[in-house]
PDB file with SEQRES, HELIX, SHEET and CRYST1 records, atoms N, CA, C and O in Angstrom:
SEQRES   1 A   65  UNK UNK UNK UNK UNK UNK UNK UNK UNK UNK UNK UNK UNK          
SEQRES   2 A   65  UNK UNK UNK UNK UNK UNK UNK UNK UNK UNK UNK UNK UNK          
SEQRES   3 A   65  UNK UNK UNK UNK UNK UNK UNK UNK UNK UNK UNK UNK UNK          
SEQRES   4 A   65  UNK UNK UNK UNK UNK UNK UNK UNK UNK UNK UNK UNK UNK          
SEQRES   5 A   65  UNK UNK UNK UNK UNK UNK UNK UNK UNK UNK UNK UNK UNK          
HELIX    1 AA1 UNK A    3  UNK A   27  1                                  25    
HELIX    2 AA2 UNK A   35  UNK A   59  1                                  25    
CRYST1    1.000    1.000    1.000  90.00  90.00  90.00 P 1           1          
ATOM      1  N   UNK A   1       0.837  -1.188   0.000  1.00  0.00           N  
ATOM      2  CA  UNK A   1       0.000   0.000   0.000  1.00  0.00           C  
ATOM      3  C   UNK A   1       0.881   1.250   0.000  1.00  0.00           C  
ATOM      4  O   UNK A   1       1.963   1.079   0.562  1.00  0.00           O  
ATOM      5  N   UNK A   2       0.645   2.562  -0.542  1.00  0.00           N  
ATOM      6  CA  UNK A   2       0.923   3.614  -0.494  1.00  0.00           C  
ATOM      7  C   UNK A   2       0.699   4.287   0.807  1.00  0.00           C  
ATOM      8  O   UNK A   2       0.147   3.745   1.765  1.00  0.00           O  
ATOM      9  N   UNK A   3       1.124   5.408   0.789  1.00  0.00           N  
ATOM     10  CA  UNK A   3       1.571   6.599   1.615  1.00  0.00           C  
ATOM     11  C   UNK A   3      -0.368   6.853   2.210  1.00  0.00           C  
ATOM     12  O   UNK A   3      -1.068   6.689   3.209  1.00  0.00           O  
ATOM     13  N   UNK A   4      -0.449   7.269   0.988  1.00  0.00           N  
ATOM     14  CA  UNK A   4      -2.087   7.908   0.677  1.00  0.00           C  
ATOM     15  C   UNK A   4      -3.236   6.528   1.258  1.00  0.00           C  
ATOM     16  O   UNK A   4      -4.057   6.711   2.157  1.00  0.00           O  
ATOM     17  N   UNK A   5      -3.071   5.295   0.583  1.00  0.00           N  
ATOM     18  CA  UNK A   5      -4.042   4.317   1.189  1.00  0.00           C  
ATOM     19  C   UNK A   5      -3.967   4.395   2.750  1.00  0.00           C  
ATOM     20  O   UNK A   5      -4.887   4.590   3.545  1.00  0.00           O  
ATOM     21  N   UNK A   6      -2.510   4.173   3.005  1.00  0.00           N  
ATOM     22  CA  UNK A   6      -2.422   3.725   4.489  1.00  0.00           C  
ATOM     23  C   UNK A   6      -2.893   4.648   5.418  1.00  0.00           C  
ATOM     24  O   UNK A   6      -3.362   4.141   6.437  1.00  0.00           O  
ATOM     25  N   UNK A   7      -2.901   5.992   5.343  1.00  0.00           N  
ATOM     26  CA  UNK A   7      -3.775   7.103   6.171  1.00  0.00           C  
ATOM     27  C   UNK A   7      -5.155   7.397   5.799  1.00  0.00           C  
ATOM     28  O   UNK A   7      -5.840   8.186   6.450  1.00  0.00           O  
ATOM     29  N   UNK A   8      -5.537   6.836   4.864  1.00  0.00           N  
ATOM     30  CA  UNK A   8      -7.232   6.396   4.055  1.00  0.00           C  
ATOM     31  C   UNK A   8      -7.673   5.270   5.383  1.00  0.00           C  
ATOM     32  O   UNK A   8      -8.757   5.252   5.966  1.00  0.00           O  
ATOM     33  N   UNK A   9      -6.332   4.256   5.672  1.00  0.00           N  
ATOM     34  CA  UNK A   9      -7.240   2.940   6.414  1.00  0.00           C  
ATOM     35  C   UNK A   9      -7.042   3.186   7.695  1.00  0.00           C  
ATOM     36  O   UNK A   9      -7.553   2.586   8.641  1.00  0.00           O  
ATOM     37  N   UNK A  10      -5.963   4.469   7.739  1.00  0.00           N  
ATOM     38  CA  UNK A  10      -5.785   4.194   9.269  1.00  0.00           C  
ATOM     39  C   UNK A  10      -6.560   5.611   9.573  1.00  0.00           C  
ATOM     40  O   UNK A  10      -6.283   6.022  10.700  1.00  0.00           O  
ATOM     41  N   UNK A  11      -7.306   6.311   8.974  1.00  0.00           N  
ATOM     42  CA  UNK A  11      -8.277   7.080   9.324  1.00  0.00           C  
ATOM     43  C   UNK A  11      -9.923   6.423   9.741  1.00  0.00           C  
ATOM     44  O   UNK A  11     -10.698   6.806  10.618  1.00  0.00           O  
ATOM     45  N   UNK A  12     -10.074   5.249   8.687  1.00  0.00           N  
ATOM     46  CA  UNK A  12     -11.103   4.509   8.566  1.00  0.00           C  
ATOM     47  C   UNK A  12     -10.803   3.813  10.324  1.00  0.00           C  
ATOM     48  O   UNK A  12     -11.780   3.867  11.071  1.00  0.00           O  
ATOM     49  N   UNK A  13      -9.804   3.348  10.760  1.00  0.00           N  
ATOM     50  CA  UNK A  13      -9.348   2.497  11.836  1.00  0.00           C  
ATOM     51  C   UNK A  13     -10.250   2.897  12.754  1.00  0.00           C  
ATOM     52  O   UNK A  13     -11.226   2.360  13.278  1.00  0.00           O  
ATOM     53  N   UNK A  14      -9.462   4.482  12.887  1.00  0.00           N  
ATOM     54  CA  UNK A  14      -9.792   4.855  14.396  1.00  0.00           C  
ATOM     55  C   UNK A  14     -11.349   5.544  14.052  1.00  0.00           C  
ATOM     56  O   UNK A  14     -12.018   5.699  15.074  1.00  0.00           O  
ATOM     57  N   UNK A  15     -11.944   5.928  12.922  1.00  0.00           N  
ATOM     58  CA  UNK A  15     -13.184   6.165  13.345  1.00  0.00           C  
ATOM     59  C   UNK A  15     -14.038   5.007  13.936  1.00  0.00           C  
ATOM     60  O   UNK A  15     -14.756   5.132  14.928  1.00  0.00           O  
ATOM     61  N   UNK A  16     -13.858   3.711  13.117  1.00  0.00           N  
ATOM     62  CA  UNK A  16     -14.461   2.510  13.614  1.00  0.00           C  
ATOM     63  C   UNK A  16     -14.058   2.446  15.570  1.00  0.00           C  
ATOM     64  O   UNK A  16     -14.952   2.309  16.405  1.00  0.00           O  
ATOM     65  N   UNK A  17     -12.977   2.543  15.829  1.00  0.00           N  
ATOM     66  CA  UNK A  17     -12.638   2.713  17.084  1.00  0.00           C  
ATOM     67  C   UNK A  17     -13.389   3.302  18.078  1.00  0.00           C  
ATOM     68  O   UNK A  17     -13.927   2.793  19.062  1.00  0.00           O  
ATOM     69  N   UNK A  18     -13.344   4.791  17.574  1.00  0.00           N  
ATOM     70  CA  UNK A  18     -14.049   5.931  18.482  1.00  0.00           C  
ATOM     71  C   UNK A  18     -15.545   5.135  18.588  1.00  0.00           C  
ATOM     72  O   UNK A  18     -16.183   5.110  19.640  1.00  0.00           O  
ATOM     73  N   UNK A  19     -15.996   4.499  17.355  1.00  0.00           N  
ATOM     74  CA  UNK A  19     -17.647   3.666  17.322  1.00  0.00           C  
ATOM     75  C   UNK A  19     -17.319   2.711  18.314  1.00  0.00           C  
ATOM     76  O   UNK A  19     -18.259   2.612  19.104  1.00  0.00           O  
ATOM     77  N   UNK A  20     -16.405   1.994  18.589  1.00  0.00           N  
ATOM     78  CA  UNK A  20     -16.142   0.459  19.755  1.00  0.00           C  
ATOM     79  C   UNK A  20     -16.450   1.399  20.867  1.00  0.00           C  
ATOM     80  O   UNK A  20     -17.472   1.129  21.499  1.00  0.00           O  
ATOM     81  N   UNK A  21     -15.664   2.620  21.296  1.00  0.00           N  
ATOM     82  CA  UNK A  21     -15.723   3.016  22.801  1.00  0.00           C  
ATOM     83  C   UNK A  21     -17.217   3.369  23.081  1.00  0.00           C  
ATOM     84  O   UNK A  21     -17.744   2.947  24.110  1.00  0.00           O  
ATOM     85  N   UNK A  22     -18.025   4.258  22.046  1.00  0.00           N  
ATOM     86  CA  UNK A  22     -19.297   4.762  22.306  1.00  0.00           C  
ATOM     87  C   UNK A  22     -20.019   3.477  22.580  1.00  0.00           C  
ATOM     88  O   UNK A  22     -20.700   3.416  23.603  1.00  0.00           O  
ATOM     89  N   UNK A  23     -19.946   2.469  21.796  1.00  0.00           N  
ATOM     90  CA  UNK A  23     -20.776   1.515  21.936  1.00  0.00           C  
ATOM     91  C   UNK A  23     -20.788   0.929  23.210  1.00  0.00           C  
ATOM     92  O   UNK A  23     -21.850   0.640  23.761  1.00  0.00           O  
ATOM     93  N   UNK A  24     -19.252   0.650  23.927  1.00  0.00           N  
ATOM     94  CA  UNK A  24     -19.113   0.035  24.799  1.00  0.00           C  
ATOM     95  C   UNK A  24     -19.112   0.943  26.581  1.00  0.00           C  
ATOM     96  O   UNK A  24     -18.896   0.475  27.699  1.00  0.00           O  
ATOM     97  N   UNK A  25     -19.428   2.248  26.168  1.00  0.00           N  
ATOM     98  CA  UNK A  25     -19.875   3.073  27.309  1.00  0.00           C  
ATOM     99  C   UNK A  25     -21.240   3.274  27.306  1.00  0.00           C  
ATOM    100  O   UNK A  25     -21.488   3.925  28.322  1.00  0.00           O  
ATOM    101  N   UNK A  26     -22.541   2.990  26.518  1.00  0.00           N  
ATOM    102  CA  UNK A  26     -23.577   3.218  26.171  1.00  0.00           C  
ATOM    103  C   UNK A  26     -23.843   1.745  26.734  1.00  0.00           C  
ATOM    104  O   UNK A  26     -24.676   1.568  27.623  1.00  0.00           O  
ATOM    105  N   UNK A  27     -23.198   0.831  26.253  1.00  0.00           N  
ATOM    106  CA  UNK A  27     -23.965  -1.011  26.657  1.00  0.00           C  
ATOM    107  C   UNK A  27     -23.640  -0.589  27.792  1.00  0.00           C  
ATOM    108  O   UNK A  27     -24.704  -0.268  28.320  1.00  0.00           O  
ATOM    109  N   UNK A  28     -22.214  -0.252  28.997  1.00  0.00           N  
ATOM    110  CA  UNK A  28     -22.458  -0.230  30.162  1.00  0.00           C  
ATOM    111  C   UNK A  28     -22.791   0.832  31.053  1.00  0.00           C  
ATOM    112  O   UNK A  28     -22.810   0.677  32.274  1.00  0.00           O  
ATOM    113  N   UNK A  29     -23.070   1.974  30.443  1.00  0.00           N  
ATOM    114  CA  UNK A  29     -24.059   2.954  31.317  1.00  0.00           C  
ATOM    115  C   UNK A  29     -25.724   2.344  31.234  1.00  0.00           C  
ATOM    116  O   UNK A  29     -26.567   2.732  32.043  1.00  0.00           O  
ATOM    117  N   UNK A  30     -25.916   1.742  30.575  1.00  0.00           N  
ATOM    118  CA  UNK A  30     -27.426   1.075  30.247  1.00  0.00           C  
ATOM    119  C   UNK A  30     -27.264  -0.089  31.078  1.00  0.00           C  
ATOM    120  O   UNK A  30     -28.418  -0.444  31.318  1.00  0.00           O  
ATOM    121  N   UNK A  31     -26.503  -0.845  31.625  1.00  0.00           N  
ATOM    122  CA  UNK A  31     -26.490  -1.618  32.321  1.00  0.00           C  
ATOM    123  C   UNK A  31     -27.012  -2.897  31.778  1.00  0.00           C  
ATOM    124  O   UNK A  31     -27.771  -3.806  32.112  1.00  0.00           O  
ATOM    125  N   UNK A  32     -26.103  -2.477  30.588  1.00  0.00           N  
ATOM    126  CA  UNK A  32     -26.558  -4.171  30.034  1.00  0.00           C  
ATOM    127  C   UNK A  32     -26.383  -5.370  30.733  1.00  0.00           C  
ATOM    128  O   UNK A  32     -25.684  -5.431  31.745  1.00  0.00           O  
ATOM    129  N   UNK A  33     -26.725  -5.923  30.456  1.00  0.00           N  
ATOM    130  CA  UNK A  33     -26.245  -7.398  31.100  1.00  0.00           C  
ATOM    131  C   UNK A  33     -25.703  -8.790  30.303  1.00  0.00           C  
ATOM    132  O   UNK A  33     -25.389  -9.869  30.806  1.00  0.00           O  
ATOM    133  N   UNK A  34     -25.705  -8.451  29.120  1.00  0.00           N  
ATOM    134  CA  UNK A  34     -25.171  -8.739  28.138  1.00  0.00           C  
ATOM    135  C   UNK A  34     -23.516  -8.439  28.218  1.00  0.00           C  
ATOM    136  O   UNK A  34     -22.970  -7.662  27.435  1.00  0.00           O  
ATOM    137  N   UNK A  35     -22.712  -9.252  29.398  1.00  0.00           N  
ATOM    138  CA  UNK A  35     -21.253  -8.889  29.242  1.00  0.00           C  
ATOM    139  C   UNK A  35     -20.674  -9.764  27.974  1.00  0.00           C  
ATOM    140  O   UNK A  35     -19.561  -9.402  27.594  1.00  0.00           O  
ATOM    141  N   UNK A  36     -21.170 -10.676  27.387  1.00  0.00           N  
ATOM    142  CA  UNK A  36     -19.814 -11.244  26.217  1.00  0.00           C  
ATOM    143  C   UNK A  36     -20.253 -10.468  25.084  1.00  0.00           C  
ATOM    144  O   UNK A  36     -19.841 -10.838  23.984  1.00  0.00           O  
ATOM    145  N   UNK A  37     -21.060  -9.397  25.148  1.00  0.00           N  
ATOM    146  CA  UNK A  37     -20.848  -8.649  24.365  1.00  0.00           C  
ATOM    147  C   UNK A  37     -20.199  -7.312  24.386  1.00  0.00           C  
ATOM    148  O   UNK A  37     -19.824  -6.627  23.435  1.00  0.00           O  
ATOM    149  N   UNK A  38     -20.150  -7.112  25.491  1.00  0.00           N  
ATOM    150  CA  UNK A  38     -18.509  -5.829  25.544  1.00  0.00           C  
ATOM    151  C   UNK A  38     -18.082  -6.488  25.468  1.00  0.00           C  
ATOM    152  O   UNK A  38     -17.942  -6.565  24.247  1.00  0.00           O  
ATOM    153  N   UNK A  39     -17.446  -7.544  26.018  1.00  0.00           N  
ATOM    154  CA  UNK A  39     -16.131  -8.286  26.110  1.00  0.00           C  
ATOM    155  C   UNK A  39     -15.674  -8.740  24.427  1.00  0.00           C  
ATOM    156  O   UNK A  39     -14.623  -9.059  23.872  1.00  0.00           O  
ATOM    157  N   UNK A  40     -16.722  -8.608  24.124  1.00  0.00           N  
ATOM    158  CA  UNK A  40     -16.737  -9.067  22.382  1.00  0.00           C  
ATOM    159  C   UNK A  40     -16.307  -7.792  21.561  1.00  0.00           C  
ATOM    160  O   UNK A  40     -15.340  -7.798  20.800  1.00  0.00           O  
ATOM    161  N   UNK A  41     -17.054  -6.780  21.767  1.00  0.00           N  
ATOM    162  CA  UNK A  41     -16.222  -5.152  21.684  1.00  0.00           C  
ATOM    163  C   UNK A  41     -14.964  -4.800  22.065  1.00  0.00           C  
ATOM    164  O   UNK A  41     -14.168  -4.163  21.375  1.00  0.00           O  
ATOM    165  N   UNK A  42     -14.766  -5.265  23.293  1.00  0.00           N  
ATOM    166  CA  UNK A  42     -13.694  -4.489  24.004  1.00  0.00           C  
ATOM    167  C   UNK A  42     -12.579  -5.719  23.407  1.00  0.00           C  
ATOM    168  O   UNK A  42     -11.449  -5.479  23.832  1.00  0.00           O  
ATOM    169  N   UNK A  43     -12.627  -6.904  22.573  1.00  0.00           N  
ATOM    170  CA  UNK A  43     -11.370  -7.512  21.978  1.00  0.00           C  
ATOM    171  C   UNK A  43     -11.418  -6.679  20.566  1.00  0.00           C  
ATOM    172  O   UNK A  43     -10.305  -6.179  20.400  1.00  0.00           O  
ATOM    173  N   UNK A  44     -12.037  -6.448  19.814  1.00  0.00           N  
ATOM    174  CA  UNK A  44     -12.489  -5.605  18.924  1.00  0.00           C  
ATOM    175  C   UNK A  44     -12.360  -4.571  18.700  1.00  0.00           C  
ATOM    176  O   UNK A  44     -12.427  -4.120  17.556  1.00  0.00           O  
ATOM    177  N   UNK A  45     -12.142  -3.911  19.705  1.00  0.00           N  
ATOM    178  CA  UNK A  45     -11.403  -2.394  20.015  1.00  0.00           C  
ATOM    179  C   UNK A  45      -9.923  -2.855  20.077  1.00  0.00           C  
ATOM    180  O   UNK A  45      -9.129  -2.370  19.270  1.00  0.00           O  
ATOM    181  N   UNK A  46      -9.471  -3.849  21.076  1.00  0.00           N  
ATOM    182  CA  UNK A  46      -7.763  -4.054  21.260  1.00  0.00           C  
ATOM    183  C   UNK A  46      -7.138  -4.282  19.640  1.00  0.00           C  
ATOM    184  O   UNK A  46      -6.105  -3.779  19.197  1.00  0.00           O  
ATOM    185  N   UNK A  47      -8.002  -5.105  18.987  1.00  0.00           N  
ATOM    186  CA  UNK A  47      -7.799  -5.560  17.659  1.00  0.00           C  
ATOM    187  C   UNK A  47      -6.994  -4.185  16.951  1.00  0.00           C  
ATOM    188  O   UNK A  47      -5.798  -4.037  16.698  1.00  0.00           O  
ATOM    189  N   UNK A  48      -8.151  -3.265  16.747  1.00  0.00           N  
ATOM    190  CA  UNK A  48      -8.069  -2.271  15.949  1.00  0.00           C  
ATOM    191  C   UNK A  48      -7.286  -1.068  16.496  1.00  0.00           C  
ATOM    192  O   UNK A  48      -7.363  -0.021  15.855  1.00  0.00           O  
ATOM    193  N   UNK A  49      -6.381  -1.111  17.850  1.00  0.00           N  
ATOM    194  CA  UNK A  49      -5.586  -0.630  18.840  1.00  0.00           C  
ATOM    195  C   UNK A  49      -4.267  -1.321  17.912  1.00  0.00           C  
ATOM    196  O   UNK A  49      -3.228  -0.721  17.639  1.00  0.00           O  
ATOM    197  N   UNK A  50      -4.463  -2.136  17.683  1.00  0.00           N  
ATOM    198  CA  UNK A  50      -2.720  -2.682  17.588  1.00  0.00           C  
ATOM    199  C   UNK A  50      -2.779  -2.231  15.780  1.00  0.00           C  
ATOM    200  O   UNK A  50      -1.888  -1.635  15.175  1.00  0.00           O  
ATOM    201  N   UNK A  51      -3.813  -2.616  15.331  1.00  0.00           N  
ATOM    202  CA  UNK A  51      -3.264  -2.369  13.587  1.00  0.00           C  
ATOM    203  C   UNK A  51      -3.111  -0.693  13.416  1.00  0.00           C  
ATOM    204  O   UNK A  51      -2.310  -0.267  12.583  1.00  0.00           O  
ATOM    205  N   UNK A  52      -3.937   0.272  14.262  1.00  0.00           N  
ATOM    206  CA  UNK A  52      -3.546   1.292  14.508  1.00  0.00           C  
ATOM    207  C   UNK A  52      -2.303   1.437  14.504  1.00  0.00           C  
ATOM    208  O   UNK A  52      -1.927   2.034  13.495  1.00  0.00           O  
ATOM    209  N   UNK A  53      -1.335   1.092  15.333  1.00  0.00           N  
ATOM    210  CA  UNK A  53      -0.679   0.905  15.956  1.00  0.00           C  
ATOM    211  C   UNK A  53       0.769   0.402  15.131  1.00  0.00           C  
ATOM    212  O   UNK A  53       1.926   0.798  15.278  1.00  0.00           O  
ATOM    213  N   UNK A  54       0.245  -0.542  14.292  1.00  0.00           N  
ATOM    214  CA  UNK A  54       1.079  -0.886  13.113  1.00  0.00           C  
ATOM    215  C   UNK A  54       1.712   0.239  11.530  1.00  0.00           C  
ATOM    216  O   UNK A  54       2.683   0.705  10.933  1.00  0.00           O  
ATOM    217  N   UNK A  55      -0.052   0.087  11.605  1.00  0.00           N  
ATOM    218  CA  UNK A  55       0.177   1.259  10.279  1.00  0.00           C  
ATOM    219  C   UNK A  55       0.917   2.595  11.294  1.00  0.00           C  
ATOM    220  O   UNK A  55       2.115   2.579  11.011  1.00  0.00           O  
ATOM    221  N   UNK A  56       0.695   3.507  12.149  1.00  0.00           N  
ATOM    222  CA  UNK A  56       1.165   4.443  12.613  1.00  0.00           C  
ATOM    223  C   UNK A  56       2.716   4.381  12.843  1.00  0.00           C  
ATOM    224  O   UNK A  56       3.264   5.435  13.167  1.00  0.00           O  
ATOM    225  N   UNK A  57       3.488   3.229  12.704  1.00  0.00           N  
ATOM    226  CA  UNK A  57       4.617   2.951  12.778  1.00  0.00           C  
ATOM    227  C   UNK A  57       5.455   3.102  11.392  1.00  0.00           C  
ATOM    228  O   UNK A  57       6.537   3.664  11.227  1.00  0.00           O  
ATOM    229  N   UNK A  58       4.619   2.422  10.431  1.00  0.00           N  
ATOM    230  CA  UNK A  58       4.783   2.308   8.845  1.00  0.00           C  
ATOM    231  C   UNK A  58       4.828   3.982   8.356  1.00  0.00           C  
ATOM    232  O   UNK A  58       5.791   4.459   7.754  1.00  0.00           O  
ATOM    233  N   UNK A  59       3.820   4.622   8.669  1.00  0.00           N  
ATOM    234  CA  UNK A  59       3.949   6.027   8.285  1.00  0.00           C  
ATOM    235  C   UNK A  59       5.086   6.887   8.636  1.00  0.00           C  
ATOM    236  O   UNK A  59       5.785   7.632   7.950  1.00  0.00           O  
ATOM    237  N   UNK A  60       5.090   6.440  10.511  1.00  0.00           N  
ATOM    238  CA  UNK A  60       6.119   7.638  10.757  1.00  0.00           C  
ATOM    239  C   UNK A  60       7.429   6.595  11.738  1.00  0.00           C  
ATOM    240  O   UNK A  60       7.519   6.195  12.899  1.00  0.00           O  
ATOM    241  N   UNK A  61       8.085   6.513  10.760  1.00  0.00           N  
ATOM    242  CA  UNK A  61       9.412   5.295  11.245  1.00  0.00           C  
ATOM    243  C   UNK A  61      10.500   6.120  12.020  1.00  0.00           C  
ATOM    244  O   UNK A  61      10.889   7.280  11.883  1.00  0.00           O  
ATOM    245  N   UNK A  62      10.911   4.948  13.025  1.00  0.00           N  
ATOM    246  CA  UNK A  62      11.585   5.580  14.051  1.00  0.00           C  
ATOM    247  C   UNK A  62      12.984   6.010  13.690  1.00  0.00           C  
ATOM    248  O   UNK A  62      13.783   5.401  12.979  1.00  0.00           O  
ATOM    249  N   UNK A  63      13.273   8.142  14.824  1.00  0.00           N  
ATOM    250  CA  UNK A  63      14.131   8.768  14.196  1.00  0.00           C  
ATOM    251  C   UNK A  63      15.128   7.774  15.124  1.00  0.00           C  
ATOM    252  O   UNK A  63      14.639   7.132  16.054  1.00  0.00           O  
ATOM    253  N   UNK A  64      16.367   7.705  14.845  1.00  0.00           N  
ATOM    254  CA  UNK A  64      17.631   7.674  16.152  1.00  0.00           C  
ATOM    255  C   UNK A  64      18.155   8.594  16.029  1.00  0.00           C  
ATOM    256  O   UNK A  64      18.517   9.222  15.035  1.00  0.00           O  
ATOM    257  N   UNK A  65      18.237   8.745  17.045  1.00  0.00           N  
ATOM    258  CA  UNK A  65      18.684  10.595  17.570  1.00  0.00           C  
ATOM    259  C   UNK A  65      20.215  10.299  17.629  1.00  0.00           C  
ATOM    260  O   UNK A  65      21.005  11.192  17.934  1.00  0.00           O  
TER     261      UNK A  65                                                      
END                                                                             
């Protein structure tokens, strides 16, 4: 992938992201009771934490000072 895709997916990433946290503060301010489904979110969020995490490395590679 390019320069241009990879901040296309890693923009796409974290909006999907910011959607995992709302979802998963809304199921537990509502008091769901439905926990394997945060727990099903909240791996789902870690997921998309690390490829974040990947691509953000790929873009901006480490200086040595």
């Amino acid at each position: 992938m390019n320069e241009q895709e990879l901040t296309r997916n890693l923009e796409l990433l974290r909006s999907e992201h910011r959607d995992l946290d709302a979802a998963i503060t809304a199921l537990s301010e509502a008091g769901s009771s439905d926990q394997l489904q945060i727990a099903r979110l909240k791996k789902r969020k870690l997921r998309l934490k690390d490829q974040i995490a990947i691509i953000e490395d790929t873009l901006l590679p480490d200086i040595i000072a």
